[in-house]
C-alpha positions as CSV (number, residue, x, y, z in Angstrom):
1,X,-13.3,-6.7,8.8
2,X,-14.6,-3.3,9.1
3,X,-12.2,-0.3,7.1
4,X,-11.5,2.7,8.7
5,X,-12.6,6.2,7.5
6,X,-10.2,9.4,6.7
7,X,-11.2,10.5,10.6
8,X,-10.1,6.7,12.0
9,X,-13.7,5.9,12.7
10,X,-15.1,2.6,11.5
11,X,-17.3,2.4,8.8
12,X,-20.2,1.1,8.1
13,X,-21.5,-2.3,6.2
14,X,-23.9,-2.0,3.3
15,X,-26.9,-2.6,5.0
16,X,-26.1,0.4,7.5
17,X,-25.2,2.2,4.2
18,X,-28.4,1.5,3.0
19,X,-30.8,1.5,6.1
20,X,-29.4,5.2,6.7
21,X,-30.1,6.3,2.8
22,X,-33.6,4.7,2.8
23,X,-34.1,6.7,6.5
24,X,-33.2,10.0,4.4
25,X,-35.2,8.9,1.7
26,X,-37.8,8.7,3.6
27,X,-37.6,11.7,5.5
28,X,-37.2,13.8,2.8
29,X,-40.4,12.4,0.7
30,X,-42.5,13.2,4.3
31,X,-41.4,16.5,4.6
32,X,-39.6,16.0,7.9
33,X,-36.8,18.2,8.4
34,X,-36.3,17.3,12.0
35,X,-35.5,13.6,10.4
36,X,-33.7,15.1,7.3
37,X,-31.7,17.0,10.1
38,X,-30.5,14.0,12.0
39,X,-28.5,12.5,9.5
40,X,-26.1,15.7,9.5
41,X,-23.5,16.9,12.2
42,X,-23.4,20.8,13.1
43,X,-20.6,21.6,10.7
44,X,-22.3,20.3,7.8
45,X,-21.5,22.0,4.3
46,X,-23.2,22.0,1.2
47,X,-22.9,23.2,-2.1
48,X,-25.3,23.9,-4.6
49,X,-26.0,25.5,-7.5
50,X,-29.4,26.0,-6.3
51,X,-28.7,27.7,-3.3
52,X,-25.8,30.3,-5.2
53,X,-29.1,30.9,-7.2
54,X,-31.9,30.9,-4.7
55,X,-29.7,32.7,-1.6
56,X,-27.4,34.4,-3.5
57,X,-24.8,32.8,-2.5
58,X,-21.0,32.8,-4.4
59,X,-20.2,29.4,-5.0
60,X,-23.4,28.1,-3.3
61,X,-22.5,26.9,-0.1
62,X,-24.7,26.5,2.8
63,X,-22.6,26.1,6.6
64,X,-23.6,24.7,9.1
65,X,-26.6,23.0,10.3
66,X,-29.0,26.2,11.0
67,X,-28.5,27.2,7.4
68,X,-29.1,23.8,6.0
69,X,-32.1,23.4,8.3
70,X,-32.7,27.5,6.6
71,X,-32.2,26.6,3.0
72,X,-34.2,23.3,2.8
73,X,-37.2,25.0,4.5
């Protein structure tokens, strides 16, 4: 039996777990930020220490999926 997330949705099995981190993996080692992209929704955040340093950004966190997409270019 599946468990349930904190938004009621069900989650996923290991293999989905790692089928979707080995997709990112591989995105990200190929440069791909249209794939990178896909595993996010539009309100994404991030936080990062490198992005308070490279943006100048208190507390380093990147909103939304335009400024992920932004900062990872």
């Amino acid at each position: 039996m599946q468990g349930r997330n904190v938004l009621g949705e069900a989650g996923v099995t290991k293999e989905e777990a790692w089928k979707l981190a080995n997709e990112w993996i591989a995105a990200w080692n190929a440069h791909d930020l249209d794939a990178i992209l896909t595993h996010y929704d539009e309100a994404v955040e991030l936080t990062s220490p490198v992005a308070a340093q490279l943006l100048g950004i208190p507390g380093g966190k990147v909103s939304g999926k335009a400024n992920v997409s932004a900062y990872f270019q």
